[in-house]
C-alpha positions as CSV (number, residue, x, y, z in Angstrom):
1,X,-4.7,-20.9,12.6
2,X,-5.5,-20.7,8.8
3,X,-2.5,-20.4,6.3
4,X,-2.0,-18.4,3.1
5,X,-4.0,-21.0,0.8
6,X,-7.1,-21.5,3.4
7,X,-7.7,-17.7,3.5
8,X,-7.0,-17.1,0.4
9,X,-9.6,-19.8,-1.1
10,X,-12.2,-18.3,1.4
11,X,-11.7,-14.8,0.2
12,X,-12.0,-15.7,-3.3
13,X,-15.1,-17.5,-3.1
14,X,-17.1,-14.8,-1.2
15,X,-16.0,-12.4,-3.7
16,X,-17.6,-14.8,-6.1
17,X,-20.6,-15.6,-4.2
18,X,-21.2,-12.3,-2.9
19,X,-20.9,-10.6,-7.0
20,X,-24.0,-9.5,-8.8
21,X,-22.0,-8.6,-11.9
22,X,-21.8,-11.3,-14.1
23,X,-18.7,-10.0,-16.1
24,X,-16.7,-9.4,-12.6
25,X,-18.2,-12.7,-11.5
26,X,-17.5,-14.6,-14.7
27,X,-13.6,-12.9,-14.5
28,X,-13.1,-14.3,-10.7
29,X,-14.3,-17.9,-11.7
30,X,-11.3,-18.4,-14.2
31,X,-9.0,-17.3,-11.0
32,X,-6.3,-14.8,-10.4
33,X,-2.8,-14.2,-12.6
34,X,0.0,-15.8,-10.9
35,X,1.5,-12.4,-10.5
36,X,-1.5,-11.1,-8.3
37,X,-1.3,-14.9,-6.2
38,X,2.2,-14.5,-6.0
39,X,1.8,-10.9,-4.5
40,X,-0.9,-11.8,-2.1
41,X,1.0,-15.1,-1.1
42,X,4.5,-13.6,-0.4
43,X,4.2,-10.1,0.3
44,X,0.7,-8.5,1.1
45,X,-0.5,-11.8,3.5
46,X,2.7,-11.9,5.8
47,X,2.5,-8.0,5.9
48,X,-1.1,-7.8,6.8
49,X,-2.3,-11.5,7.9
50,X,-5.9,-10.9,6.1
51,X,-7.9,-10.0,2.9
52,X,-10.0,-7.4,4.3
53,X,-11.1,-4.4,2.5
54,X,-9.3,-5.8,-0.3
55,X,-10.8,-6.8,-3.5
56,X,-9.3,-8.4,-7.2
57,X,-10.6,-7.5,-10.3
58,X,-12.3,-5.1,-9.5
59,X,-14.7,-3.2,-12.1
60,X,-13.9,0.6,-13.0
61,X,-15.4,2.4,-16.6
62,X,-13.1,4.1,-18.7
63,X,-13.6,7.2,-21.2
64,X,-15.2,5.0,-24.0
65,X,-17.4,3.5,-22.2
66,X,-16.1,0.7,-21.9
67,X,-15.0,-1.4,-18.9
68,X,-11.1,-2.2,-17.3
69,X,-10.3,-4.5,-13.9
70,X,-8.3,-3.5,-11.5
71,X,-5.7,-6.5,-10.4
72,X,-6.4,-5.5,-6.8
73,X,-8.5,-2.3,-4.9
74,X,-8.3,-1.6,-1.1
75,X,-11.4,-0.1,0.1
76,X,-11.1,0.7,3.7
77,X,-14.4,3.1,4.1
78,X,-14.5,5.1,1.3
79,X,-11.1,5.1,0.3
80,X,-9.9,4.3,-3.5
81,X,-6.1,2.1,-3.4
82,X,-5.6,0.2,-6.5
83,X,-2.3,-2.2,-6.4
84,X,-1.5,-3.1,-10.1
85,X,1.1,-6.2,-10.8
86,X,3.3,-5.2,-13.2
87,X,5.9,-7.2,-15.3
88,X,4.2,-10.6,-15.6
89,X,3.0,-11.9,-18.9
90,X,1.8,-8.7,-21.5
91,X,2.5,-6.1,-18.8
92,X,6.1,-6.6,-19.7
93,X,7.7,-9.2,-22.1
94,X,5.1,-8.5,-24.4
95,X,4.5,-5.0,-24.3
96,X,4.2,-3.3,-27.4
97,X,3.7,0.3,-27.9
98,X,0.2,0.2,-28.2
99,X,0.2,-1.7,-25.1
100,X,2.3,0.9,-23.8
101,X,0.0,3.4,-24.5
102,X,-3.0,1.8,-23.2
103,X,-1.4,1.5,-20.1
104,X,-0.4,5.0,-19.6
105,X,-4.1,5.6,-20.7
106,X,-5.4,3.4,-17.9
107,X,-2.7,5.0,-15.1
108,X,-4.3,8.5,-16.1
109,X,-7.9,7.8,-15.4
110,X,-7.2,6.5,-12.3
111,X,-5.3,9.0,-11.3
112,X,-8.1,11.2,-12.3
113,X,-10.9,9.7,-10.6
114,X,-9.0,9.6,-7.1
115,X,-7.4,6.8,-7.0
116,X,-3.7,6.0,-5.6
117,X,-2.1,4.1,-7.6
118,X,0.4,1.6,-6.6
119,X,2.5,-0.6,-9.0
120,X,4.6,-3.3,-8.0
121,X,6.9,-4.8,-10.3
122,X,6.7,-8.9,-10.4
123,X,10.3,-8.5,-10.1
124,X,10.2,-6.9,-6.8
125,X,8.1,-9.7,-5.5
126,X,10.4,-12.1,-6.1
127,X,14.0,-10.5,-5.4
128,X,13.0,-7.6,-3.1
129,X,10.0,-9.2,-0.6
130,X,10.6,-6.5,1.9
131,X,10.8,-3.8,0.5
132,X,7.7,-4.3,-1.0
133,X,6.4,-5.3,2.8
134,X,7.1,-2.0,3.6
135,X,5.4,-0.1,0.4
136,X,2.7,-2.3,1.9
137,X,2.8,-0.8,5.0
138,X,3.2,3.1,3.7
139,X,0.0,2.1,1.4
140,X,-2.3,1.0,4.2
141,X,-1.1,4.2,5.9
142,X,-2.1,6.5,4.1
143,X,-5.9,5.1,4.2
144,X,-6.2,4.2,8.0
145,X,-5.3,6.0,11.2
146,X,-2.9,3.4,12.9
147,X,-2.9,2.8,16.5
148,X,-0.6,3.9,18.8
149,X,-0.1,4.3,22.7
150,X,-2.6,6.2,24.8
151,X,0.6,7.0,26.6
152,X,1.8,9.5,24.2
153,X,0.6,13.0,23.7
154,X,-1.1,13.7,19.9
155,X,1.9,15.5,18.5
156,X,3.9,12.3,19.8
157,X,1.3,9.9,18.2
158,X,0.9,11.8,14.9
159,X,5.2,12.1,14.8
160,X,4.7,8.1,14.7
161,X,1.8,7.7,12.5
162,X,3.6,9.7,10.3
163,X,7.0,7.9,10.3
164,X,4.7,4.6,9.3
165,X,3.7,6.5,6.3
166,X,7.3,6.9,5.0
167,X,9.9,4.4,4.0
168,X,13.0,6.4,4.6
169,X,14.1,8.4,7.8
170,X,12.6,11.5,8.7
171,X,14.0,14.9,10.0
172,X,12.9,17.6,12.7
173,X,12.4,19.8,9.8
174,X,9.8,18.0,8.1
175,X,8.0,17.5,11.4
176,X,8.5,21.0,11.9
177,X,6.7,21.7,8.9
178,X,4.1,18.6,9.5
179,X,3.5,20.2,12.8
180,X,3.6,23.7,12.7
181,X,5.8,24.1,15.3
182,X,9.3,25.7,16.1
183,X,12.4,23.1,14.6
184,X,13.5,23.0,18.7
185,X,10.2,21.8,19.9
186,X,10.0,19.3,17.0
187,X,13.4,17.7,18.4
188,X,12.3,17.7,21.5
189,X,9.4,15.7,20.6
190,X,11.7,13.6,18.5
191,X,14.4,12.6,21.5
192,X,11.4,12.0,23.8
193,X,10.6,9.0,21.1
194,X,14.0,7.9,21.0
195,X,13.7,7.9,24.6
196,X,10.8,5.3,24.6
197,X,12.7,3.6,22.4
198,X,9.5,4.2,19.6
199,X,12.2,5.8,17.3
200,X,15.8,5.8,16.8
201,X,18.4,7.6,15.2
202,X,19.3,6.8,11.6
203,X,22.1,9.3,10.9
204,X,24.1,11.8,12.9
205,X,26.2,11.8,15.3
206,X,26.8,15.0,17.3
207,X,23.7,16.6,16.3
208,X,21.2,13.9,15.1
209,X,19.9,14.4,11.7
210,X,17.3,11.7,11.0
211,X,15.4,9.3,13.1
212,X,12.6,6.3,12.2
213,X,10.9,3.8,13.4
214,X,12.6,1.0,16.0
């Protein structure tokens, strides 16, 4: 099976091969930050074991005509995720406040023109690896419908998709409210997952208060 550096070097190169763009093109050929490498290598590759739908420096225009890269987009379908590494080199030790300001700048269009936003401190790559495994997770969530057991009714199925999406414990009351339905039948639903061991309690003891994911 191919490791981290294999994959990586064969995703790279057909994003080179495969560009038109000469300034993208010409961008790819000097190689990635070692922020972005050091993202892909230690927390989005063992979270998702592939490159697909994702692509670095990617090309987006901003209000002067100009153009900005993206350190990394995921484009499942038509979908617009952009994972920014922050903290490495200018983003942090030598941010000034016009770099400040540009930044802000930058996080604004993109917010405007649809796109989610993720940024990931360097930081948190290197002293918090899961926690940034499981933003991961949440991100990818909210672009693709997850699989789950044919075995479970669609209430059942959408209670788990949308624990994936979250990275703390969820309540009957906000399934409730996700639902549509009565608080009772959403802890029904809820002790039915426990049940199938698919979920488990996270706080409570008499009356349980919050469940997530096993």
């Amino acid at each position: 099976m191919e490791g981290f550096e294999q994959k990586y070097n064969k995703w790279l190169g057909e994003n080179i091969n495969e560009e038109k763009n000469p300034r993208r093109r010409e961008i790819l050929e000097k190689g990635l930050g070692h922020g972005t490498i050091e993202f892909l290598r230690k927390i989005w590759f063992p979270t998702v074991g592939s490159f697909n739908h994702l692509y670095p420096e990617w090309e987006v225009r901003d209000f002067n005509n100009g153009y900005r890269y993206l350190d990394l987009v995921y484009r499942p379908r038509d979908a617009k995720g952009c994972i920014e590494i922050q903290g490495f080199g200018p983003h942090a030790r030598d941010l000034d406040t016009r770099r400040f300001k540009d930044l802000c700048w930058r996080h604004s269009l993109l917010a405007l023109d649809g796109w989610t936003l993720l940024p990931i401190a360097y930081l948190s790559i290197k002293e918090e690896p899961k926690q940034c495994q499981q933003l991961i997770l949440a991100f990818i969530g909210k672009f693709i419908s997850t699989e789950t057991s044919p075995q479970l009714s669609w209430m059942e199925a959408e209670v788990v998709r949308y624990a994936r999406r979250l990275l703390r414990p969820i309540t009957p009351l906000e399934i409730a409210y996700h639902l549509n339905i009565s608080d009772r039948h959403a802890r029904r639903i809820l002790h039915t997952l426990v049940d199938m061991n698919i979920l488990r309690v996270a706080s409570g003891n008499k009356r349980y208060r919050t469940y997530q994911l096993e």
